[in-house]
Backbone bond lengths (Angstrom), bond angles and torsions (degrees), N, CA, C in turn:
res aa  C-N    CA-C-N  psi(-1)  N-CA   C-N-CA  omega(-1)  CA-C   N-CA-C  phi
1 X - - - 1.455 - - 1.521 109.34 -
2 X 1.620 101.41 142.47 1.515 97.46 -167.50 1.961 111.68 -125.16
3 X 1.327 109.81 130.68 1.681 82.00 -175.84 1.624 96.91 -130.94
4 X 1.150 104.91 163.67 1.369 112.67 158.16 2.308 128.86 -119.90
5 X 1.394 86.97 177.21 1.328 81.98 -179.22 1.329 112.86 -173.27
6 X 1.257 142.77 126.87 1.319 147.04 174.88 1.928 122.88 -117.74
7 X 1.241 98.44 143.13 1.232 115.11 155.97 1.579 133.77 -136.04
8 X 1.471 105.85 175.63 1.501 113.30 -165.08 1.533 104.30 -125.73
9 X 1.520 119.30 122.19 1.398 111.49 -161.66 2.185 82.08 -140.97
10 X 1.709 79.13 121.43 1.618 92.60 158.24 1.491 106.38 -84.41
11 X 1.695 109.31 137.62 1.263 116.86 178.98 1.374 120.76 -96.07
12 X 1.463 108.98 115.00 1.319 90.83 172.17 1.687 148.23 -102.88
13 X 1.418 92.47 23.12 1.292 109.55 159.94 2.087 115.13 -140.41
14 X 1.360 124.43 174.22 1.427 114.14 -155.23 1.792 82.26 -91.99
15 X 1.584 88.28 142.55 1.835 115.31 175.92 2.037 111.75 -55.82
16 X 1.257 103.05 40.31 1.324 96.92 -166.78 1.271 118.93 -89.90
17 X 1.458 145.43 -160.41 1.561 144.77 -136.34 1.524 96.06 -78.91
18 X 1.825 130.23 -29.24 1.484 115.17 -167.70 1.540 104.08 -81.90
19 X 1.368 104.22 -50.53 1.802 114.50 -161.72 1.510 83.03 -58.29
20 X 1.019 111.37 -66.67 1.935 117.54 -164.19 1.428 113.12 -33.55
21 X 1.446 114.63 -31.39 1.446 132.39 -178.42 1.451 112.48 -95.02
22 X 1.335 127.91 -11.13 1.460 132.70 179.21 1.849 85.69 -117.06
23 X 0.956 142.89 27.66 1.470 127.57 167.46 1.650 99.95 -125.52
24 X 1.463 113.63 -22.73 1.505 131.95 166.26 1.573 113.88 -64.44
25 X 1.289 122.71 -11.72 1.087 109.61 -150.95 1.808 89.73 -130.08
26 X 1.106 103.38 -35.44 1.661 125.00 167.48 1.391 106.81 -47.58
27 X 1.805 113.60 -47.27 1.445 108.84 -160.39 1.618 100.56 -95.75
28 X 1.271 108.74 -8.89 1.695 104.95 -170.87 1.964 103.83 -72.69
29 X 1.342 109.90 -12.65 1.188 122.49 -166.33 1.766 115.21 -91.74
30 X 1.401 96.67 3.45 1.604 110.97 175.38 1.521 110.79 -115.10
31 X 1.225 121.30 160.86 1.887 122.51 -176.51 1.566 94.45 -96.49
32 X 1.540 114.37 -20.71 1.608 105.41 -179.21 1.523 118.70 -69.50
33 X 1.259 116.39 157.93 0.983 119.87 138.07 1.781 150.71 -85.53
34 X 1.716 104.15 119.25 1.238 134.39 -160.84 1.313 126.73 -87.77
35 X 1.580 116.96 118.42 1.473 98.80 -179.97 1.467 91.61 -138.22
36 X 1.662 97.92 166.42 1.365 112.53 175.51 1.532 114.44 -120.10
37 X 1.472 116.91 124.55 1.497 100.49 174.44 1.551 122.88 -107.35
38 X 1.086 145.15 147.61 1.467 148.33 158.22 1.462 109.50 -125.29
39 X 1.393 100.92 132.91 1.730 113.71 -179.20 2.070 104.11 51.13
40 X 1.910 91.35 -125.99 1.417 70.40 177.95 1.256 102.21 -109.20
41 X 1.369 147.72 52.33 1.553 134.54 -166.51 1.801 97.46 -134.53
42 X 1.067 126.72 131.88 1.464 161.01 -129.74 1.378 108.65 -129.54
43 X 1.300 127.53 62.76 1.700 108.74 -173.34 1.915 111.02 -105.11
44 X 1.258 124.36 172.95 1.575 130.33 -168.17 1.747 90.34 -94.64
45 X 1.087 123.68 144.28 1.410 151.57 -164.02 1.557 90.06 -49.30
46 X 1.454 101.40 -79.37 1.482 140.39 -158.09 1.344 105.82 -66.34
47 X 1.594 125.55 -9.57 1.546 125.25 167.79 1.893 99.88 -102.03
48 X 1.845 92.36 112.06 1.566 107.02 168.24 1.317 110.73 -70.10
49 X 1.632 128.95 -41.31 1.689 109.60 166.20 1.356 112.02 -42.74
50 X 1.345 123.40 -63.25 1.649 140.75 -148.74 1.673 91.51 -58.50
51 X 1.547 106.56 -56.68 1.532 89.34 -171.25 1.631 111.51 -75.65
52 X 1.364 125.76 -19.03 1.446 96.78 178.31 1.373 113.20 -97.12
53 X 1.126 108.03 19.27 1.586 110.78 176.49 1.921 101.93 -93.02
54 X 1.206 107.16 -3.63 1.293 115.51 176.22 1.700 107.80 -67.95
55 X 1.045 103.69 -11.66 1.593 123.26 176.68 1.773 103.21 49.06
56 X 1.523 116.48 21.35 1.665 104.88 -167.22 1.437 108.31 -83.67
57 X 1.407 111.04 133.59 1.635 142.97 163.16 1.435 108.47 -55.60
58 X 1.633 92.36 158.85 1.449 90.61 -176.84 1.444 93.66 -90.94
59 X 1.425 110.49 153.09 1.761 118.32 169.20 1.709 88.33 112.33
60 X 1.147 113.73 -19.64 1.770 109.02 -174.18 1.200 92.32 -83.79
61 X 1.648 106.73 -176.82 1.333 132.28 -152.12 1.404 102.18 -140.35
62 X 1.432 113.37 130.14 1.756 117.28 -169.35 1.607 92.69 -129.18
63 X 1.751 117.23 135.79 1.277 89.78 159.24 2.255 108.53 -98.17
64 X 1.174 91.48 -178.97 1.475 87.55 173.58 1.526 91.99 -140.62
65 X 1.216 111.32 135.84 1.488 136.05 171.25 1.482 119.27 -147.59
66 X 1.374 107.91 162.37 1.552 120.40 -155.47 1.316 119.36 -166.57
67 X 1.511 112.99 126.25 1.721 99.44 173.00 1.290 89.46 -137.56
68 X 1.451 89.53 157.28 1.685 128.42 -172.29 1.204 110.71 163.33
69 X 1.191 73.10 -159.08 2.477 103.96 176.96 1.052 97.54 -78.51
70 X 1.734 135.32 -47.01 1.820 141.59 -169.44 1.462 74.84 -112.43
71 X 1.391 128.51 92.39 0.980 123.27 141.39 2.134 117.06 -76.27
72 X 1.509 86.53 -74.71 1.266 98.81 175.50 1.393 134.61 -64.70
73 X 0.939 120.00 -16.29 1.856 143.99 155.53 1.543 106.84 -45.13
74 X 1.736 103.29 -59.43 1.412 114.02 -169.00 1.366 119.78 -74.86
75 X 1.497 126.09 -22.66 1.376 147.17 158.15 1.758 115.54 -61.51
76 X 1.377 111.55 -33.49 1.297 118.09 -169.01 1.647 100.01 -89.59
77 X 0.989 107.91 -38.74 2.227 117.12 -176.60 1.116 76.42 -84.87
78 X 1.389 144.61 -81.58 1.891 114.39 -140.67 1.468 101.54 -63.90
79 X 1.325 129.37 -43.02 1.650 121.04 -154.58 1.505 90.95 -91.77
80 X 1.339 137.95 5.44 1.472 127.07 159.95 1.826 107.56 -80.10
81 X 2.026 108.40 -39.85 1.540 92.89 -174.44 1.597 107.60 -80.80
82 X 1.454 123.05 -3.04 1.285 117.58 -175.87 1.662 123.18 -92.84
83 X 1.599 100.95 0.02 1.248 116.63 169.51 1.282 111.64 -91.57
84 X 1.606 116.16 -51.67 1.192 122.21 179.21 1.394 140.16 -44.09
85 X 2.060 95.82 -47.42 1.152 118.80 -144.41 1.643 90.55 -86.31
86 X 2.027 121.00 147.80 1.471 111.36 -165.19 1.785 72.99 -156.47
């Protein structure tokens, strides 16, 4: 069985080398598969280039979506540390 699930998280600080590396490490901990989006560019959770090459600012808008078995688990922990994290 397969599910998905997305969210939309304003950032409030810029997606740079720490968060990018604590959101890498967040998603390695799910069986789903994780992505992060900004504007139009599409990167895999678990790649720290991919997401900080997303170059996103704080005040922007990322969605995070995921399918699997932890679909919705994995949407709820990343877009909780990507709100949080400053």
């Amino acid at each position: 069985m397969s599910a998905s699930s997305e969210a939309t998280v304003v950032l409030p600080a810029d997606l740079h080398a720490r968060p990018a590396g604590a959101l890498v490490r967040a998603a390695a901990g799910f069986t789903s598969t994780v992505e992060i989006t900004a504007g139009e560019r599409r990167v895999n959770a678990r790649s720290v280039l991919g997401v900080m090459g997303l170059n996103a600012r704080a005040g922007s808008s990322v969605v995070v979506s995921a399918t699997g078995a932890d679909a919705a688990d994995a949407v709820s922990a990343l877009a909780a540390l990507l709100a949080e994290y400053e």
